[in-house]
C-alpha positions as CSV (number, residue, x, y, z in Angstrom):
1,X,13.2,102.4,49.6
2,X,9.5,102.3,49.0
3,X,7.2,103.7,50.5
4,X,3.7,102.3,51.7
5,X,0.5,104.3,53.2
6,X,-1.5,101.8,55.9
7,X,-3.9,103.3,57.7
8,X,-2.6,106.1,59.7
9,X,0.7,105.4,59.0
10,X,3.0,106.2,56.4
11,X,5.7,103.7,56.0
12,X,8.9,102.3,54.2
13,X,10.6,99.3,53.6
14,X,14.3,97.8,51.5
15,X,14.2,95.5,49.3
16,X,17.8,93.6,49.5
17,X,19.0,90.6,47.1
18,X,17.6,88.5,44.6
19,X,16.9,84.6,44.1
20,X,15.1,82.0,43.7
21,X,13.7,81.3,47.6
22,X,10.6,82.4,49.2
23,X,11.2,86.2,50.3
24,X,11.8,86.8,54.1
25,X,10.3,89.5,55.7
26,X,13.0,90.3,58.4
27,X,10.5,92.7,61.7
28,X,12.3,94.6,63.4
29,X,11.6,95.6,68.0
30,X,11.6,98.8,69.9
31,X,14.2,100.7,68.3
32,X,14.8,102.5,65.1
33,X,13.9,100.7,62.7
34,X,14.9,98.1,60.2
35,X,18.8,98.7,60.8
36,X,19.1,96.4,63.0
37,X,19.1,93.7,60.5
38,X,22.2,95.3,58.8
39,X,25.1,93.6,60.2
40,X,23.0,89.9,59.8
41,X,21.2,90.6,56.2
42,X,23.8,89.1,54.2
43,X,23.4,85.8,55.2
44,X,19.8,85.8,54.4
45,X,20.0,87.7,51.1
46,X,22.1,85.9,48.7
47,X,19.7,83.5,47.6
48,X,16.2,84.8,48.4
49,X,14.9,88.5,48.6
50,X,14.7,90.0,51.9
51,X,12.1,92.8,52.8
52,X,13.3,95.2,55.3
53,X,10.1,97.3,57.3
54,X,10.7,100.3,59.2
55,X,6.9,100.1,60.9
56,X,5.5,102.9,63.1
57,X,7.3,103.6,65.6
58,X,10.7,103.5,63.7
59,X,12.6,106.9,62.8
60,X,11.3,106.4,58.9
61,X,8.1,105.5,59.8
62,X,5.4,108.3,60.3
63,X,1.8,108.3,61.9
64,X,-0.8,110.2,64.1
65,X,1.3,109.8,67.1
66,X,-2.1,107.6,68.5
67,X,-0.9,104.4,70.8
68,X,0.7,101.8,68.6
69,X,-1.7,98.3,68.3
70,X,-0.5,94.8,67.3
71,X,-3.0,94.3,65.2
72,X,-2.1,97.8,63.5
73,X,1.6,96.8,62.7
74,X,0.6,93.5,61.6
75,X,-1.5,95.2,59.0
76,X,1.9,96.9,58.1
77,X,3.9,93.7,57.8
78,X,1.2,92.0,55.5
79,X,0.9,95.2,53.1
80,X,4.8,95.2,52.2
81,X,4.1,91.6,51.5
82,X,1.1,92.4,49.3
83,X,2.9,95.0,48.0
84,X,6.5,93.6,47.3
85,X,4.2,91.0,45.4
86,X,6.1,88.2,48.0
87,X,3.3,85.7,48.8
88,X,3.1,83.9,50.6
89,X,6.7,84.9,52.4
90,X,8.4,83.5,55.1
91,X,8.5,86.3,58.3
92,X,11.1,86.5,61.0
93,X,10.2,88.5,64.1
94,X,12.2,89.7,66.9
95,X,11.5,91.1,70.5
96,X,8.2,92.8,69.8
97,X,8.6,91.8,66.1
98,X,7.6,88.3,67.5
99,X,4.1,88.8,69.0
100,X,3.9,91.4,65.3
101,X,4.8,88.4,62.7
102,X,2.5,86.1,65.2
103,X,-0.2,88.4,64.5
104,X,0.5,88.8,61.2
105,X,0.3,85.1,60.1
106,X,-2.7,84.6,62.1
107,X,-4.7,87.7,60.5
108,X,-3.3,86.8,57.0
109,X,-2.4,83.0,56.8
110,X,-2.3,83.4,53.3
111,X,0.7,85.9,53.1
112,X,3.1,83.7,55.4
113,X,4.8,80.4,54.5
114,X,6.9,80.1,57.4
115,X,7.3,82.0,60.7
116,X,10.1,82.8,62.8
117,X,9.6,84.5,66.4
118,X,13.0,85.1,68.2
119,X,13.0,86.6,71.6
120,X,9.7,87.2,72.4
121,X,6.4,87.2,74.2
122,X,2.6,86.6,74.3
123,X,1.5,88.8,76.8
124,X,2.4,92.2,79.0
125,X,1.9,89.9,82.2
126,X,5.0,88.6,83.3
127,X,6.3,91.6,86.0
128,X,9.6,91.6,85.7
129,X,8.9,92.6,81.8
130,X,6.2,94.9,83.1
131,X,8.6,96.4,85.9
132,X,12.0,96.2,83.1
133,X,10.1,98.4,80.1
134,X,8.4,101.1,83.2
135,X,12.3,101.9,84.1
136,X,13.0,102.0,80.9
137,X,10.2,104.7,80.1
138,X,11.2,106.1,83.1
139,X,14.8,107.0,81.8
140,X,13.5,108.7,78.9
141,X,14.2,112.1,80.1
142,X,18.0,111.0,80.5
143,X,19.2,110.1,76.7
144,X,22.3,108.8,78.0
145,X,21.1,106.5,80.4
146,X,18.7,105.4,78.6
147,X,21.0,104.1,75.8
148,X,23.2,102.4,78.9
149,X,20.0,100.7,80.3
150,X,19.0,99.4,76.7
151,X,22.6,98.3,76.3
152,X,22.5,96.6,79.6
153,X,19.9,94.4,79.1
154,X,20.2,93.4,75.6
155,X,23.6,92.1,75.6
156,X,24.7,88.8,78.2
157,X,28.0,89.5,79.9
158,X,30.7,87.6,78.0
159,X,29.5,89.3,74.8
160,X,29.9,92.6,76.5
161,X,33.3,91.8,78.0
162,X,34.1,90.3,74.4
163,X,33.7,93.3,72.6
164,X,35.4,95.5,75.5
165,X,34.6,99.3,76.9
166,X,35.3,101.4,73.4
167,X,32.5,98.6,72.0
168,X,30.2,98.9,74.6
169,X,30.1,102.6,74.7
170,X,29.4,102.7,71.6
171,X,26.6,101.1,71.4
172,X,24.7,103.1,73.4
173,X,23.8,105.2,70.9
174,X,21.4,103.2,68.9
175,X,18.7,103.1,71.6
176,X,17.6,106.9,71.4
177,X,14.0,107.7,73.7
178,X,12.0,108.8,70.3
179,X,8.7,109.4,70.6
180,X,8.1,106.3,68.8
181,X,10.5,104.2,70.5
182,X,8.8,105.2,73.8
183,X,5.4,104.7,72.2
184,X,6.8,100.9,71.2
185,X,7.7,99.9,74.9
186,X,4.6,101.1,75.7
187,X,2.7,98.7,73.5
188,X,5.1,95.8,75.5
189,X,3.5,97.0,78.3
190,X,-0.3,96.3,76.8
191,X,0.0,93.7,74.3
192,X,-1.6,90.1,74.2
193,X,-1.7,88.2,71.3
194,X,-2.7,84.8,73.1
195,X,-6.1,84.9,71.4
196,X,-4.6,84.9,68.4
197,X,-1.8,82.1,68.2
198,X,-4.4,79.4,67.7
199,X,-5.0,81.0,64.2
200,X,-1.5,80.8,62.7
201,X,-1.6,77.8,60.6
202,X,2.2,78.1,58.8
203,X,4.9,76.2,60.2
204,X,6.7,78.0,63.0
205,X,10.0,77.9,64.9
206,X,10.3,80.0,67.9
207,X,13.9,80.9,68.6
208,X,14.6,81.5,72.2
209,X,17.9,83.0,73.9
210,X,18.8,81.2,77.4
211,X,20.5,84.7,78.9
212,X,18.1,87.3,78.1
213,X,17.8,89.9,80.5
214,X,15.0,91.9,78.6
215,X,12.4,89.7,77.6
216,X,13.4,86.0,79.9
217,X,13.6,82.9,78.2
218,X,10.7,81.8,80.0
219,X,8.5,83.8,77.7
220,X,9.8,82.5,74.6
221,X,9.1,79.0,75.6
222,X,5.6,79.9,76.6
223,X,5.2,80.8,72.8
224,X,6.3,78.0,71.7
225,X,3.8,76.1,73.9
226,X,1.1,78.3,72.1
227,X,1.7,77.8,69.0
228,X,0.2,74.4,67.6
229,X,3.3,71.9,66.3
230,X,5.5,74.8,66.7
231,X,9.3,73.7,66.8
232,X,11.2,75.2,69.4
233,X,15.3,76.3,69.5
234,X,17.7,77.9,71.9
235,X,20.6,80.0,71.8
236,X,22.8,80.8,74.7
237,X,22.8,84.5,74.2
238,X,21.5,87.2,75.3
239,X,18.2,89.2,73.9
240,X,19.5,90.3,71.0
241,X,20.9,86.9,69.6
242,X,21.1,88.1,65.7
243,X,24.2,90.7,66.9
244,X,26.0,87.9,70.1
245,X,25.8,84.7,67.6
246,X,24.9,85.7,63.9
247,X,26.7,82.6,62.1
248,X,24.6,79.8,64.5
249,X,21.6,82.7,64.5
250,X,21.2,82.0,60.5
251,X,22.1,78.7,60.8
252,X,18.8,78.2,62.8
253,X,16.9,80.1,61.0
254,X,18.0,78.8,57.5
255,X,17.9,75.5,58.6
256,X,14.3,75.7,59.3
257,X,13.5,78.0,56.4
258,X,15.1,75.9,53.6
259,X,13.7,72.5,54.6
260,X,11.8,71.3,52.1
């Protein structure tokens, strides 16, 4: 693990596998952290270096407690680059990651080869997204229901039934109302990186997940549209497509980052 100072944050990141392939940066959502890449790393990691961020927000991560900014966790994103000495590397975004590794390769072109937004959005203006992440914060005060609620959305229904009750309970644990988990849905709530997508000059493919019930597929395509020559893919998942389909999730990805 090292560790990384960025403005008013103090940060970490992992550094897993070895090769000869551009380095990924894999950037994490609302949650806690970079452990949410565990289960899916592997596939990523045995012929290129992946860099793992725990950005404020996350349980490593440590700050002023201030509101939480795109631009500010871009900034983050581009100084493990710098530091890991991995430029220019290909970044892979998810839910809020997205619009963060947006940001990033716009800010920075020089640090990013490829980019890779999965399940995300532009803008805080689509109100069911607005009226989802207010329940959400609204369930704070109820730890338990607010892993249930997190649960609920992220996962479509077949994967849930799939994995049956003793799965599902169990993974209501991982969404835990932190301070900086509720300070990351609030950023949802106020971002917009629109201005900004006209800037990213690497290639991009925006991954997009027909049955998402958190952040609807609708706003992945809208990406997509912003992003000049983007390509654009879909899964038939739910939200959190790395965890419901990780074999055809890295075949996307890999696909797409190992073309020549």
């Amino acid at each position: 693990m090292t560790t990384l100072t960025v403005g008013n944050a103090r940060i970490a990141y992992r550094t897993v596998g070895s090769g000869p392939g551009p380095a990924l940066v894999l950037v994490h959502g609302v949650g806690p952290g970079s452990i949410m890449w565990d289960g899916i790393v592997d596939r990523f990691s045995r012929d290129r270096t992946v860099l793992l961020p725990d950005l404020a927000g996350s349980d490593p991560a440590e700050d002023d407690g201030a509101p939480l900014t795109i631009e500010a966790l871009a900034a983050q994103v581009s100084a493990v680059i710098e530091d890991a000495g991995a430029a220019p590397a290909d970044v892979l975004g998810f839910s809020l990651g997205s619009p963060i590794a947006a940001a990033a390769a716009a800010l920075r072109p020089g640090l990013v080869r490829r980019l890779v937004p999965v399940a995300g959005l532009t803008h805080a203006h689509d109100e069911y997204v607005r009226q989802l992440m207010t329940t959400w914060l609204g369930l704070a005060g109820n730890p338990e229901s607010f892993g249930r609620f997190a649960t609920l959305t992220a996962y479509d229904r077949a994967f849930l039934n799939a994995i049956g009750h003793e799965g599902v309970e169990q993974s209501h644990g991982f969404m835990r109302p932190t301070d900086g988990v509720q300070r990351l849905i609030d950023l949802v709530l106020r971002l917009d990186v629109r201005d900004l997508l006209p800037a990213i000059q690497a290639p991009t493919l925006v991954v997009g997940c027909t049955r998402d019930a958190t952040i609807p597929v609708e706003n992945h395509r809208e990406m997509a549209e912003a992003i000049a020559g983007s390509e654009y893919a879909e899964l038939d998942t739910g939200h959190v497509a790395p965890v419901e389909r990780p074999d055809e999730f890295a075949e996307v990805v890999r696909a797409f980052l190992d073309r020549r």
